[in-house]
Jmol script that loads the backbone (N, CA, C; Angstrom):
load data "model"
ATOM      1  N   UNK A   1       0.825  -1.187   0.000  1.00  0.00           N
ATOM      2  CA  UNK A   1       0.000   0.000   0.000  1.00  0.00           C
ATOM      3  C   UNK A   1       0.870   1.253   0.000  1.00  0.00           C
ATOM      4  N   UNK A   2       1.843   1.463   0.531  1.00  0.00           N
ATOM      5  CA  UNK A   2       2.920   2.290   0.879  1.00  0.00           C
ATOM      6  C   UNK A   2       3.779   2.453  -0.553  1.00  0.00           C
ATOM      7  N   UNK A   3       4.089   1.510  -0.913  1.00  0.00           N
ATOM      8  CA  UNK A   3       4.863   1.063  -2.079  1.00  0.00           C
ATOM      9  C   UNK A   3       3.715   2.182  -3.274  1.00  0.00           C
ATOM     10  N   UNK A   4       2.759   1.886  -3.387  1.00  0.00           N
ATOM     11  CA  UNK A   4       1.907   2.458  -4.493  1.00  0.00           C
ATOM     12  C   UNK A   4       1.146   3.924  -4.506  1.00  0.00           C
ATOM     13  N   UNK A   5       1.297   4.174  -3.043  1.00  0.00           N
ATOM     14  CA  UNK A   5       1.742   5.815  -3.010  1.00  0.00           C
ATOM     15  C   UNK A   5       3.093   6.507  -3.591  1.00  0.00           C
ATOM     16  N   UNK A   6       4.052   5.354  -3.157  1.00  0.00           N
ATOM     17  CA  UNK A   6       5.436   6.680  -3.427  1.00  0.00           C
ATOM     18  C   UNK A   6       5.517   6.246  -4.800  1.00  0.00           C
ATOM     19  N   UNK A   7       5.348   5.210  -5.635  1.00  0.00           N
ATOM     20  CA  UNK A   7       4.952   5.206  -7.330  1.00  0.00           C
ATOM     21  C   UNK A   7       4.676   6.130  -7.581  1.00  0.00           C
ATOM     22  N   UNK A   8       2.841   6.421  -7.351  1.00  0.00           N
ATOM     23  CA  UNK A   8       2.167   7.626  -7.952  1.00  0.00           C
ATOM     24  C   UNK A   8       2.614   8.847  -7.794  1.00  0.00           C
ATOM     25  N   UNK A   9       3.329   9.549  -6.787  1.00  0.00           N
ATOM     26  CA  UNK A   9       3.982  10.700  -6.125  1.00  0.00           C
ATOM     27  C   UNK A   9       5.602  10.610  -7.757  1.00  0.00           C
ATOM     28  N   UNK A  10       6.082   9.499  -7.592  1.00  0.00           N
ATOM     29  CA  UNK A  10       6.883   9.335  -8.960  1.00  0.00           C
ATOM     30  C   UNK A  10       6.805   9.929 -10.010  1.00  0.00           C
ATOM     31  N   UNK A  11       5.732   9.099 -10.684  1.00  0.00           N
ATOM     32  CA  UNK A  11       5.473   9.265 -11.970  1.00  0.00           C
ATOM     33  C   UNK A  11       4.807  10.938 -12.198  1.00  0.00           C
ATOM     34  N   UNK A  12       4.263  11.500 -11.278  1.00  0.00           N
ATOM     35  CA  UNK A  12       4.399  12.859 -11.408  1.00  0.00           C
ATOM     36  C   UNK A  12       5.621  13.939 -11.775  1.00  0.00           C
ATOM     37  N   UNK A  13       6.670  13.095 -11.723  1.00  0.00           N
ATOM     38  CA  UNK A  13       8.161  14.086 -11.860  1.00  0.00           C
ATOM     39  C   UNK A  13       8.296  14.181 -13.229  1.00  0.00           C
ATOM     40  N   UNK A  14       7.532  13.913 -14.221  1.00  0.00           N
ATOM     41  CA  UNK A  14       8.111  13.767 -15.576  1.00  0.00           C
ATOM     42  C   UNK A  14       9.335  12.896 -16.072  1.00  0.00           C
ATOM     43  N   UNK A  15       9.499  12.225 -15.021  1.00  0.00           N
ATOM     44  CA  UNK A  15      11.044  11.424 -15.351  1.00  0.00           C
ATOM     45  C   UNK A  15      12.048  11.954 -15.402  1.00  0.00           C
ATOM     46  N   UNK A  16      12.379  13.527 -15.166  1.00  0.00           N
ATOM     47  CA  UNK A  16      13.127  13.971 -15.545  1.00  0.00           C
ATOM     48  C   UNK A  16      14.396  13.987 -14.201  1.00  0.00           C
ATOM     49  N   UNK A  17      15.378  14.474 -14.493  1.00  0.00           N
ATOM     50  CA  UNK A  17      16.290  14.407 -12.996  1.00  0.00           C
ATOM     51  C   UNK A  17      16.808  16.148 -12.637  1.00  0.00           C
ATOM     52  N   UNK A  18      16.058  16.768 -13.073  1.00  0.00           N
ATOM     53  CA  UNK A  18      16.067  18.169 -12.915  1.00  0.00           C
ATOM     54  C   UNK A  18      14.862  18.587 -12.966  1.00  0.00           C
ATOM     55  N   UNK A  19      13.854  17.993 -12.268  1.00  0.00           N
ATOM     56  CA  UNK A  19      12.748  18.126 -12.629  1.00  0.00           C
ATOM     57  C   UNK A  19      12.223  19.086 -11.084  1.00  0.00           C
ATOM     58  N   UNK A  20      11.981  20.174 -11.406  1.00  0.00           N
ATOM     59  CA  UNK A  20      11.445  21.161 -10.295  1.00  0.00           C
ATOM     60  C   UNK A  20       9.843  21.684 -10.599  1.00  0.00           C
ATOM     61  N   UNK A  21       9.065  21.141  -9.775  1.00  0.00           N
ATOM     62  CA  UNK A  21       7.644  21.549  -9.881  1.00  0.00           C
ATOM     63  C   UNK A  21       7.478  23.154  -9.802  1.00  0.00           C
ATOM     64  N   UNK A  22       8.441  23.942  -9.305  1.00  0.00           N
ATOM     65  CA  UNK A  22       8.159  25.907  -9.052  1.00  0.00           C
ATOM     66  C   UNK A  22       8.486  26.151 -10.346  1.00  0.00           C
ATOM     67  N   UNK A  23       9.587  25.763 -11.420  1.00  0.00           N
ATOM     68  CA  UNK A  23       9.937  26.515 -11.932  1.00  0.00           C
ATOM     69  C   UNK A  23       9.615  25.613 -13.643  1.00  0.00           C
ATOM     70  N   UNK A  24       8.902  26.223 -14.310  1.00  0.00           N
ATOM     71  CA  UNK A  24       8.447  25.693 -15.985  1.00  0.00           C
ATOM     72  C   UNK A  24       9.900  25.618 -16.749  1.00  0.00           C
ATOM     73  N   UNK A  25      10.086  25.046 -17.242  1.00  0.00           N
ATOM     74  CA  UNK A  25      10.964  24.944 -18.544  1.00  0.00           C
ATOM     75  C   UNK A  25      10.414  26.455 -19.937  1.00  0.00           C
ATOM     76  N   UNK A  26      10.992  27.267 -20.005  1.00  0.00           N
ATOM     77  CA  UNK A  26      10.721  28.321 -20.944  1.00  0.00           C
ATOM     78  C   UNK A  26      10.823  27.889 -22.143  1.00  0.00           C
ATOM     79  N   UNK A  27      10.293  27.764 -23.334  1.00  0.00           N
ATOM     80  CA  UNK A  27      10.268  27.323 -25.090  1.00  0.00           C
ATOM     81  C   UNK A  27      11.306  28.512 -25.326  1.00  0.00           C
ATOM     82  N   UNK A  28      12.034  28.101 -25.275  1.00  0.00           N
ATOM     83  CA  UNK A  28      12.963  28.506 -26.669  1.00  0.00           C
ATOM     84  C   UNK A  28      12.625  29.349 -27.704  1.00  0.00           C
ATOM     85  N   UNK A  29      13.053  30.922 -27.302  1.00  0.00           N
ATOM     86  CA  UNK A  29      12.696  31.976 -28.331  1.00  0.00           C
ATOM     87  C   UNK A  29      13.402  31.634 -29.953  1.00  0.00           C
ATOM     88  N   UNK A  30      12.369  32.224 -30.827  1.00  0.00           N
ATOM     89  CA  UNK A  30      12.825  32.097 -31.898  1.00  0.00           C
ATOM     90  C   UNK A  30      13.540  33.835 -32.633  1.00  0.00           C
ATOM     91  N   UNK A  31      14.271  33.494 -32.780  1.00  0.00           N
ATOM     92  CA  UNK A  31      14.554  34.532 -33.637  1.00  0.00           C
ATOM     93  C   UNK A  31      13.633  35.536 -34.679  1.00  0.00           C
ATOM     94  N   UNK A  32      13.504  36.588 -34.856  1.00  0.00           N
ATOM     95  CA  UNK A  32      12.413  37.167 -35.243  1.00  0.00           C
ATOM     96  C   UNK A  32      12.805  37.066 -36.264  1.00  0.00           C
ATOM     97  N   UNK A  33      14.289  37.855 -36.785  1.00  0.00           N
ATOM     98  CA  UNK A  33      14.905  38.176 -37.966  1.00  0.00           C
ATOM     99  C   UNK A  33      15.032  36.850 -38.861  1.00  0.00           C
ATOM    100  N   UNK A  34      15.386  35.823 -38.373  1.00  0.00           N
ATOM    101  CA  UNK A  34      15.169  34.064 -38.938  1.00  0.00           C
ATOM    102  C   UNK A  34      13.779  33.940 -39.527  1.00  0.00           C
ATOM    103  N   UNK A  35      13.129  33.932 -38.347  1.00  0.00           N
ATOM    104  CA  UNK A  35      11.435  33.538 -38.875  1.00  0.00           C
ATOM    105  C   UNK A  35      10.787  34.412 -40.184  1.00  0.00           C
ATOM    106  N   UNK A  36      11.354  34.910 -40.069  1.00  0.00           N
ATOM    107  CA  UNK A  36      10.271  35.501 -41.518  1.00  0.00           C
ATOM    108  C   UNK A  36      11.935  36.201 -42.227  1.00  0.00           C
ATOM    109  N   UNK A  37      11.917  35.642 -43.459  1.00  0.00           N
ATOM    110  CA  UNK A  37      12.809  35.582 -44.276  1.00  0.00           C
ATOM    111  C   UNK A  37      12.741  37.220 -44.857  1.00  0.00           C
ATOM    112  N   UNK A  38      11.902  37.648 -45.109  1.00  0.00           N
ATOM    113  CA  UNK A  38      11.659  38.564 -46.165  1.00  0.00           C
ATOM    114  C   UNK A  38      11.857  40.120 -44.890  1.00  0.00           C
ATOM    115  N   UNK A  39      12.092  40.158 -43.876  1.00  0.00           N
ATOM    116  CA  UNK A  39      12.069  40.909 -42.628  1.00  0.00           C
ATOM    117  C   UNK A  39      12.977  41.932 -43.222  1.00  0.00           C
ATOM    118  N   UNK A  40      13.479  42.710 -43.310  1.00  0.00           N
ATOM    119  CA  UNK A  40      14.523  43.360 -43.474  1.00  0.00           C
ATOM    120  C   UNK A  40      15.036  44.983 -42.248  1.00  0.00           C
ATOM    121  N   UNK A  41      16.229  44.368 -41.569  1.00  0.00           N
ATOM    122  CA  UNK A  41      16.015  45.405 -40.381  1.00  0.00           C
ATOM    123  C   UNK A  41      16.274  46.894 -41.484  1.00  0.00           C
ATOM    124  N   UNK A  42      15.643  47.803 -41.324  1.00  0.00           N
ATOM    125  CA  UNK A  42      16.117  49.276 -41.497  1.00  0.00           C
ATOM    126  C   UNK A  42      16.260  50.435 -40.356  1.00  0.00           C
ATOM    127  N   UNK A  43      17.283  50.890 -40.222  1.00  0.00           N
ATOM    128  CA  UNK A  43      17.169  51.876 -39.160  1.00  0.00           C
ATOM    129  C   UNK A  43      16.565  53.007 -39.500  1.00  0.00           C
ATOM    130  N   UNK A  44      16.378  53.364 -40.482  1.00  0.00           N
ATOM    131  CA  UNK A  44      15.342  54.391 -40.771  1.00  0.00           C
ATOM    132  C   UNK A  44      13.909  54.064 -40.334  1.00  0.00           C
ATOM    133  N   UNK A  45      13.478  52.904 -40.091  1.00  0.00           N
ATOM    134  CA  UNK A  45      11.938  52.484 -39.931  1.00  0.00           C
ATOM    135  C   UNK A  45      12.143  52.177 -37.996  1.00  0.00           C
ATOM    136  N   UNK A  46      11.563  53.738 -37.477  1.00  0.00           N
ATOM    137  CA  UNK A  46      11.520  53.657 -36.095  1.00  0.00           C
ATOM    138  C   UNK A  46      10.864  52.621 -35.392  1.00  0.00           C
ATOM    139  N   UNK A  47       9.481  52.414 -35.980  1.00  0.00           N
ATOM    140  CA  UNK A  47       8.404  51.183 -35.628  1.00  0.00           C
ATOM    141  C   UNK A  47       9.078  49.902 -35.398  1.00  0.00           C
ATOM    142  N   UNK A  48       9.999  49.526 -36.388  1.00  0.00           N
ATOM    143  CA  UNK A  48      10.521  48.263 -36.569  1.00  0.00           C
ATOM    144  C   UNK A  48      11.368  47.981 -35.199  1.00  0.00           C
ATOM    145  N   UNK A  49      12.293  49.182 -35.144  1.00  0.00           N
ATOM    146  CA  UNK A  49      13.184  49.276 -34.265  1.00  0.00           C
ATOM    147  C   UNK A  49      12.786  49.507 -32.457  1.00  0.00           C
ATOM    148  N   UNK A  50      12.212  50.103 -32.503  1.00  0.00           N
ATOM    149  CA  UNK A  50      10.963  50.022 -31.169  1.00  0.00           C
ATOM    150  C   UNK A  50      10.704  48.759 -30.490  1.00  0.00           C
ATOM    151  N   UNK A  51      11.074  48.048 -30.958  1.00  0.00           N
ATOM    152  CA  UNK A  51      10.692  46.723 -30.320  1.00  0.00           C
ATOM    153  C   UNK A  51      11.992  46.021 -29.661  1.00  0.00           C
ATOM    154  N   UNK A  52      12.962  46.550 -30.324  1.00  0.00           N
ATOM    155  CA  UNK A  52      13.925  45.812 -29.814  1.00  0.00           C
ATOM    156  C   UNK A  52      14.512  47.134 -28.567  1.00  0.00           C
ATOM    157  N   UNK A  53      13.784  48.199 -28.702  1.00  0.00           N
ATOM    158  CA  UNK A  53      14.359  49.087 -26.921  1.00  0.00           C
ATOM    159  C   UNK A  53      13.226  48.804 -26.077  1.00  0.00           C
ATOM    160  N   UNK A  54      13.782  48.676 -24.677  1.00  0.00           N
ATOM    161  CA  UNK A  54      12.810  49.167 -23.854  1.00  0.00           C
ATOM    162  C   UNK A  54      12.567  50.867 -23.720  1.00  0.00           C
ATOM    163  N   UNK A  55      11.771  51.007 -22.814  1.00  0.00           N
ATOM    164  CA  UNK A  55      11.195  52.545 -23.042  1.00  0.00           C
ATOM    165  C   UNK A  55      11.949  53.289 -22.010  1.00  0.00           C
ATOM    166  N   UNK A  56      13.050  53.106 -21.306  1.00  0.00           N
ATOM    167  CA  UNK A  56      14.096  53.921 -21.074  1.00  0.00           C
ATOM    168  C   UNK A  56      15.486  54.263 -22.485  1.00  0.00           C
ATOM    169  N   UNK A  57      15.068  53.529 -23.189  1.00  0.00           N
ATOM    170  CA  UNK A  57      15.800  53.839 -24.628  1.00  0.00           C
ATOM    171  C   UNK A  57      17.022  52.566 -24.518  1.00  0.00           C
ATOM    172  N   UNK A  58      17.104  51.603 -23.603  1.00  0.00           N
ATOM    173  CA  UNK A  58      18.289  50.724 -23.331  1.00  0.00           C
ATOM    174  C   UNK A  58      17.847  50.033 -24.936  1.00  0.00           C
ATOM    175  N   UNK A  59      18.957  49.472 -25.197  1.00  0.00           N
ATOM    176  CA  UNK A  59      18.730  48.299 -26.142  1.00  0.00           C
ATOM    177  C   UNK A  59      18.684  46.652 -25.248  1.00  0.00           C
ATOM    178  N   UNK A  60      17.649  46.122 -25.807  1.00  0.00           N
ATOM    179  CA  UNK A  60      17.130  45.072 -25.348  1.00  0.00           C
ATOM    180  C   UNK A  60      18.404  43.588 -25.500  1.00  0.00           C
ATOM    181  N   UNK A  61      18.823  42.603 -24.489  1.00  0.00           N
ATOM    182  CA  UNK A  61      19.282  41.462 -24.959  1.00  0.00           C
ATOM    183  C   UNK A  61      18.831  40.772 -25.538  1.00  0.00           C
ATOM    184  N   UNK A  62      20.189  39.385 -26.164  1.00  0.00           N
ATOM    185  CA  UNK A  62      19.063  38.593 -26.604  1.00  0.00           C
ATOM    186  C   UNK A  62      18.495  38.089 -26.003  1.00  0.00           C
ATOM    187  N   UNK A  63      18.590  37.707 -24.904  1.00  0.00           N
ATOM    188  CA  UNK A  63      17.457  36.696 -24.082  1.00  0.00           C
ATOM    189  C   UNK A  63      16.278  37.241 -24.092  1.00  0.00           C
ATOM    190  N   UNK A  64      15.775  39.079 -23.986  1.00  0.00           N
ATOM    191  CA  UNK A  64      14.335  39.308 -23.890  1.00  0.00           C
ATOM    192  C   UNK A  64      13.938  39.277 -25.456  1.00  0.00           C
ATOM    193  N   UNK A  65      14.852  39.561 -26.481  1.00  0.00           N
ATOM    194  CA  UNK A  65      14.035  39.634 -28.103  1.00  0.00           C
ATOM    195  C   UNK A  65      14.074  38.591 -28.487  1.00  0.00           C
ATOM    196  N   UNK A  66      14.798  37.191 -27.913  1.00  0.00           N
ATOM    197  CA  UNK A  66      14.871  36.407 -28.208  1.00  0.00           C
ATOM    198  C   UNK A  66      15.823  35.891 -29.574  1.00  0.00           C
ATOM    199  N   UNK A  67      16.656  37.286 -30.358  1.00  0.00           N
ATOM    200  CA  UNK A  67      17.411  37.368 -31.508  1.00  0.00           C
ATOM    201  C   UNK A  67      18.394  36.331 -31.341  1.00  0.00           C
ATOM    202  N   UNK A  68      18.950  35.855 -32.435  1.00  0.00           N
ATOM    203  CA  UNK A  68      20.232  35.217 -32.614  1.00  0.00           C
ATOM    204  C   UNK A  68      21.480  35.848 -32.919  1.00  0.00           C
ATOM    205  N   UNK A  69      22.874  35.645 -32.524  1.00  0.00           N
ATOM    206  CA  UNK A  69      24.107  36.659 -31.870  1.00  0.00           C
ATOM    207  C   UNK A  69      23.879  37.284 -33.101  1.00  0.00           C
ATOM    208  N   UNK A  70      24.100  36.844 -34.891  1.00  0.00           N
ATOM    209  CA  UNK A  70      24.079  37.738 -35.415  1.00  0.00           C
ATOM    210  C   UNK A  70      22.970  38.774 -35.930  1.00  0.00           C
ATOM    211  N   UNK A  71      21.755  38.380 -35.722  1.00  0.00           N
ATOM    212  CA  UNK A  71      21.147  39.120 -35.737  1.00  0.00           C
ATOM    213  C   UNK A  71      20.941  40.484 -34.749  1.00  0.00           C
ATOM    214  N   UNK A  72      21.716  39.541 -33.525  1.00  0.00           N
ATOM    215  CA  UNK A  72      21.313  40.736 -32.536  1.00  0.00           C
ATOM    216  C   UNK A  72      22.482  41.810 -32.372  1.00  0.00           C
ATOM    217  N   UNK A  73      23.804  41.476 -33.238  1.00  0.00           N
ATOM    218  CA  UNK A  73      24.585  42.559 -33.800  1.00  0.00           C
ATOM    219  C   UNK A  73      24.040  43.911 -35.016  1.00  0.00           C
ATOM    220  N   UNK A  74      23.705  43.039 -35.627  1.00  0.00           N
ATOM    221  CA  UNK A  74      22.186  43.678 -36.779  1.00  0.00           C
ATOM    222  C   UNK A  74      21.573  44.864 -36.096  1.00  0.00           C
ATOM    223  N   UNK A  75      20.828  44.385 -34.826  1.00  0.00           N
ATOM    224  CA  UNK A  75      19.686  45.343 -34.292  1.00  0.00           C
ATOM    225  C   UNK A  75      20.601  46.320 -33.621  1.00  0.00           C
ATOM    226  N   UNK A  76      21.744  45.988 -32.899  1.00  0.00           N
ATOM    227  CA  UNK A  76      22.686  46.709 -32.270  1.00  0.00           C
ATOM    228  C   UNK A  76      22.960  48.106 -33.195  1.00  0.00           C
ATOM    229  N   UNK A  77      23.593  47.677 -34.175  1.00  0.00           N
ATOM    230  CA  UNK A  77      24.153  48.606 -35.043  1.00  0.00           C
ATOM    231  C   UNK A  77      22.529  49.505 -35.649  1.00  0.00           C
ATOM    232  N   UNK A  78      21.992  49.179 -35.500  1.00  0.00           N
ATOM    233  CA  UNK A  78      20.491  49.588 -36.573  1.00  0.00           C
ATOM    234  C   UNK A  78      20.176  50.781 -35.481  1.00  0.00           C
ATOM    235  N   UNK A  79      19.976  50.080 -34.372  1.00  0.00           N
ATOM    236  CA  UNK A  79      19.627  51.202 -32.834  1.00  0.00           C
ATOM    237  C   UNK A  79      20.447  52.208 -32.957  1.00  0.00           C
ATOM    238  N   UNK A  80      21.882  52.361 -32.943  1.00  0.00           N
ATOM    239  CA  UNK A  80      22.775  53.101 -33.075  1.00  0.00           C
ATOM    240  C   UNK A  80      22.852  54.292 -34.099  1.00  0.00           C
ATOM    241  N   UNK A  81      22.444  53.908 -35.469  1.00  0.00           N
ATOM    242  CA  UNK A  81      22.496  54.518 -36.635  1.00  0.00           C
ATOM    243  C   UNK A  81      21.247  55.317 -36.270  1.00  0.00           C
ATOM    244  N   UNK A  82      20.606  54.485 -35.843  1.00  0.00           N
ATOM    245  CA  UNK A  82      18.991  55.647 -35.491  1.00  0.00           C
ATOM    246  C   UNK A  82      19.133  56.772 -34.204  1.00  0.00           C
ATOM    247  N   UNK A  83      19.602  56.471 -33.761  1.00  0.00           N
ATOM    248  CA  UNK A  83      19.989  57.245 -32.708  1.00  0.00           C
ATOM    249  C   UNK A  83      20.669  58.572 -32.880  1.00  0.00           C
ATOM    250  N   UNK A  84      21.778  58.012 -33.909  1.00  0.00           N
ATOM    251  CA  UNK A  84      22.672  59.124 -34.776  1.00  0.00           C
ATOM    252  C   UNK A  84      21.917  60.004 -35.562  1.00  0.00           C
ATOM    253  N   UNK A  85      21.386  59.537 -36.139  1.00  0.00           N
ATOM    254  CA  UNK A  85      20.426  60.267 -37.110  1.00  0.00           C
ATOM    255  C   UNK A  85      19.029  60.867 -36.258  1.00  0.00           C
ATOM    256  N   UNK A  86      19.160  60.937 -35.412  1.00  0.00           N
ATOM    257  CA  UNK A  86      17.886  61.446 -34.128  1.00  0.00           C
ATOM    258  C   UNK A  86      16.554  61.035 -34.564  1.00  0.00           C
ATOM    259  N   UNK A  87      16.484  59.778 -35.138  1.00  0.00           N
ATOM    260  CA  UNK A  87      15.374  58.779 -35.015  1.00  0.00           C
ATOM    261  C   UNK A  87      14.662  58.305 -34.094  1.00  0.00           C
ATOM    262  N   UNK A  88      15.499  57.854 -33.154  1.00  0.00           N
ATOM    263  CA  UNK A  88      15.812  57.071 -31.791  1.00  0.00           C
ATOM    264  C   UNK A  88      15.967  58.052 -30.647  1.00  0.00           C
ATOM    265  N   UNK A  89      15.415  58.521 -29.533  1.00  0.00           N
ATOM    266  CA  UNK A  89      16.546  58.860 -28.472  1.00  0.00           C
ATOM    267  C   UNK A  89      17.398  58.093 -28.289  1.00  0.00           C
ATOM    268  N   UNK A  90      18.213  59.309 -27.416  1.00  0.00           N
ATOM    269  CA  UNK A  90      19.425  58.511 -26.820  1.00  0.00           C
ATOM    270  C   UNK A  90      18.664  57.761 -25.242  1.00  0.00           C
ATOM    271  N   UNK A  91      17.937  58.091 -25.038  1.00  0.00           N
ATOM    272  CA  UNK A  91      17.200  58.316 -23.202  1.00  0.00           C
ATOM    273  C   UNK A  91      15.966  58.654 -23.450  1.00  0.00           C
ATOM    274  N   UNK A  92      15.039  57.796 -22.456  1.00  0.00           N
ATOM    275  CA  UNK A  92      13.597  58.427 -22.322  1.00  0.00           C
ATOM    276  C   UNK A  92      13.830  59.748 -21.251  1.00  0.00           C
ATOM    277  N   UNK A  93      13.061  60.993 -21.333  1.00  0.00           N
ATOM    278  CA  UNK A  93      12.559  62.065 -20.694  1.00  0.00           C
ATOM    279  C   UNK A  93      11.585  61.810 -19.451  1.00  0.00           C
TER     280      UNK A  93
END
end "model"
wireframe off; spacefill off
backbone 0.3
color backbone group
């Protein structure tokens, strides 16, 4: 009887050996610039670029845009050029 409690309490772990009930496993961001082929970053197009700052004007990592390294050199340089060209702030007000 004992035996077929701590089973069922088991098979709840997913099998896994890192298996923590507090904390979800996150899916794996996809790259924006990957996913849609035809994307093309422009730093002239503020809208586009907006997404990759937060609204203190920081540029975003990849872990929150989810970009891949070279893409997220791409957005780096794109933020920058806009910025230069006073597209972009430098800083939210």
């Amino acid at each position: 009887m004992a035996d077929n409690k701590k089973n069922k309490r088991n098979n709840r772990n997913n099998n896994d050996s890192d298996y923590n009930p507090r904390f979800r496993k996150m899916r794996k961001k996809v790259c924006p610039l990957c996913a849609d082929k035809n994307l093309v970053l422009d730093y002239k197009n503020a809208e586009q670029i907006r997404k990759f700052v937060n609204d203190k004007g920081k540029i975003l990592p990849r872990r929150a845009t989810g970009a891949c390294a070279k893409h997220q050199r791409d957005i780096t340089l794109a933020v920058k050029r806009a910025r230069q060209i006073a597209v972009l702030p430098y800083t939210a007000e």
